[in-house]
C-alpha positions, 0 to 999 in steps of 0.5 A: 163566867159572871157578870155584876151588871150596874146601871142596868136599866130593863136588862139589854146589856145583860140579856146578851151577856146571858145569850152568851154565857154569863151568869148574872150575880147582881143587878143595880139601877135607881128606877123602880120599873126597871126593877119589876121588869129585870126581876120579872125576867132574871127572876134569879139575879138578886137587884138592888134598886138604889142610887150608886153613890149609896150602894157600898160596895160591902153590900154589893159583896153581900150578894155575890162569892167568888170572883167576878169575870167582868162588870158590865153598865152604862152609866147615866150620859145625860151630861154628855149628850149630843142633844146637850147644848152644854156637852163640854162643860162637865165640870161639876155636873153631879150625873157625872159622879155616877161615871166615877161609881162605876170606876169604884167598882171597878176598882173594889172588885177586881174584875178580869174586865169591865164593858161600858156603853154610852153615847157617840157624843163621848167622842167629841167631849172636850176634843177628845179629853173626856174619852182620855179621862175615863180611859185613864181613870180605868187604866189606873183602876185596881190592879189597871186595866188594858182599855180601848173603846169603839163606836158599834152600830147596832145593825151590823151585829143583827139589830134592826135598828142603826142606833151607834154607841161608844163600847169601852172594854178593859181587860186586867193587865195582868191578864195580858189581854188586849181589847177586841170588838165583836166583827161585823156580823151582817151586811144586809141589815135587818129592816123594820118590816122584816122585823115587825110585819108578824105582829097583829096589824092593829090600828090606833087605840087597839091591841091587849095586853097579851095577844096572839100573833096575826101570822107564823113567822116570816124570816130567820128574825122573826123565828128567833125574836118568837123562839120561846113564846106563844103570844105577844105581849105589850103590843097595845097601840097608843090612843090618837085623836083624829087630828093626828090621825089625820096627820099621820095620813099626810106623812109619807115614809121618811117625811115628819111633822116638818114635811106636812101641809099648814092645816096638819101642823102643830099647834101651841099647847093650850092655843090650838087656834095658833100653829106652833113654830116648834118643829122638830125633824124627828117628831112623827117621822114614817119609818121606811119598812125597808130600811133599818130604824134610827135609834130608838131613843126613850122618846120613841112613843111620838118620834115614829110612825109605823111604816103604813099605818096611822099610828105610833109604834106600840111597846112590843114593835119598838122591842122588836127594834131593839133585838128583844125577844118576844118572851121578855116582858116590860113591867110598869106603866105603858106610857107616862105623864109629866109627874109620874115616878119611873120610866115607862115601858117605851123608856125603858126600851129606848134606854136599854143596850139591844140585846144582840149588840150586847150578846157580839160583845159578850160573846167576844169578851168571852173568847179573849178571856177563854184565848179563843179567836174564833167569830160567828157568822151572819148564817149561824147567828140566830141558829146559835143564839136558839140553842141558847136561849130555849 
């Protein structure tokens, strides 16, 4: 089966489809890193770096024949954005035009279905009317399509993390097939240790490019996320100074910069004379090892701190987060300052859909379109997805 993949970002959503059978005819996103990353990793789909309002979609047939089973993406949420203090005032907010391309889309190519990903925050836009808007505009789309949506928590379907997301499917009317979501695959939820503790322990400013792993794997994750690769790659831990080395020190699991004594406190930028009164309950949070993270947001290079030791998270543990694979390489600046063009590689990583999210919906889009009803369990999961993905 295919997939036109837009608003593709690094290439989570994709990736899982790929893990369950989709073949990717197309990829589009408007940032230039996410380019290098997707093509260095799907060196056979063809990617059009380009804004979607001036992508046609005769160009988009340019590199496809034949039908498309199903158009997968997630367009930009910013305006709808829990962290948004403006989240119901969508009216006349251009990054919600992008939400209107995807539906053109849609529409043009007449998929069998569509799966689209965004923020929980969707939900409560408007009292419910911002959800019912884009369902409508699918269910007219085309040929019409039959939809439902559902919040997903990554860690139920083998991600290590418990990030939440609204999933919309669609499936053509004339199919006659009814949305269905993935089922639960695990109860006990992958932890941050279970996922990481493999890596090479390294302190702050320490780690290569490209190094070899401190231990053989140490459980059914570890032995997937490592199934076709021999070194690590982007695990290079980010410089501190001892100032907030010291800080990290202070901070036990759970606790963040909000829990730490007046001498370990944040101080304004360019006064460091005087403590800031800004303080957010995230920043500089100490993960529990034995719990699953919070959500891996595009910020997540200064939100955590590794579960016992005095540093942030490097690239590679917070992809391990996400369910990629030790094999998928990011592309482009590891980090990013203020004027820079692209998304880093943390960004990218924070953006991306988890592959193993994306891989239970594309493995059950897949069985509706093929009439099948039979599911997967937490026992066969990571047996199944290396027969796939050697």
């Amino acid at each position: 089966m295919t997939v036109v993949d837009l608003f593709s970002g690094c290439g989570g959503l994709a990736l899982g489809f790929k893990w369950a059978g989709f073949k990717t005819l197309l990829a589009s996103d408007v940032d230039g890193n996410c380019e290098k990353t997707y093509t260095y990793n799907f060196p056979e789909t063809p990617f059009i770096k380009n804004d979607l309002r001036h992508i046609s979609t005769k160009e988009i047939r340019k590199h496809i024949s034949g039908a498309v089973d199903v158009v997968i993406g997630g367009p930009p949420c910013q305006g709808f954005s829990l962290a948004n203090k403006n989240r119901n005032k969508i009216k006349d907010d251009p990054r919600n035009e992008l939400f209107y391309e995807f539906v053109r889309v849609v529409t043009d190519l007449k998929p069998k279905a569509f799966v689209m990903e965004n923020v929980r925050g969707l939900l409560s836009m408007q009292k419910g009317k911002v959800i019912q808007l884009m369902k409508d505009e699918f269910e007219n789309a085309g040929l019409g399509y039959q939809v439902d949506y559902k919040i997903l928590t990554a860690s139920d379907y083998g991600v290590p993390q418990n990030r939440q997301r609204v999933i919309m499917i669609g499936f053509r009317k004339d199919l006659d097939r009814a949305p269905v979501f993935p089922k639960k695959t695990y109860v006990s939820p992958v932890t941050v240790w279970e996922a990481i503790s493999d890596l090479p322990q390294i302190q702050a400013s320490e780690g290569e490019e490209k190094m070899t792993y401190g231990s053989e794997p140490q459980n059914t994750y570890q032995e997937f996320v490592r199934n076709n690769s021999r070194v690590v790659c982007n695990h290079v831990a980010m410089r501190h100074t001892q100032r907030l080395i010291d800080r990290f020190k202070v901070i036990q699991a759970g606790q963040s910069l909000a829990h730490v004594p007046a001498e370990h406190a944040a101080v304004k930028r360019g006064k460091p004379s005087e403590k800031s009164k800004i303080v957010f309950s995230q920043n500089n949070q100490r993960l529990h090892a034995n719990k699953p993270a919070p959500t891996i947001a595009a910020s997540f290079q200064s939100n955590f701190i590794h579960p016992f030791l005095h540093r942030n998270f490097t690239a590679r543990e917070g992809a391990r987060l996400q369910s990629f694979p030790d094999d998928f390489v990011f592309q482009g600046m590891r980090t990013k300052m203020s004027w820079e063009k692209g998304l880093s590689q943390y960004q990218q990583i924070g953006n991306a859909v988890p592959p193993l999210l994306g891989y239970s919906i594309g493995n059950a889009v897949k069985q509706v379109l093929e009439d099948s009803v039979n599911g997967i369990s937490e026992e066969r999961l990571f047996e199944a997805l290396s027969s796939v993905t050697e």
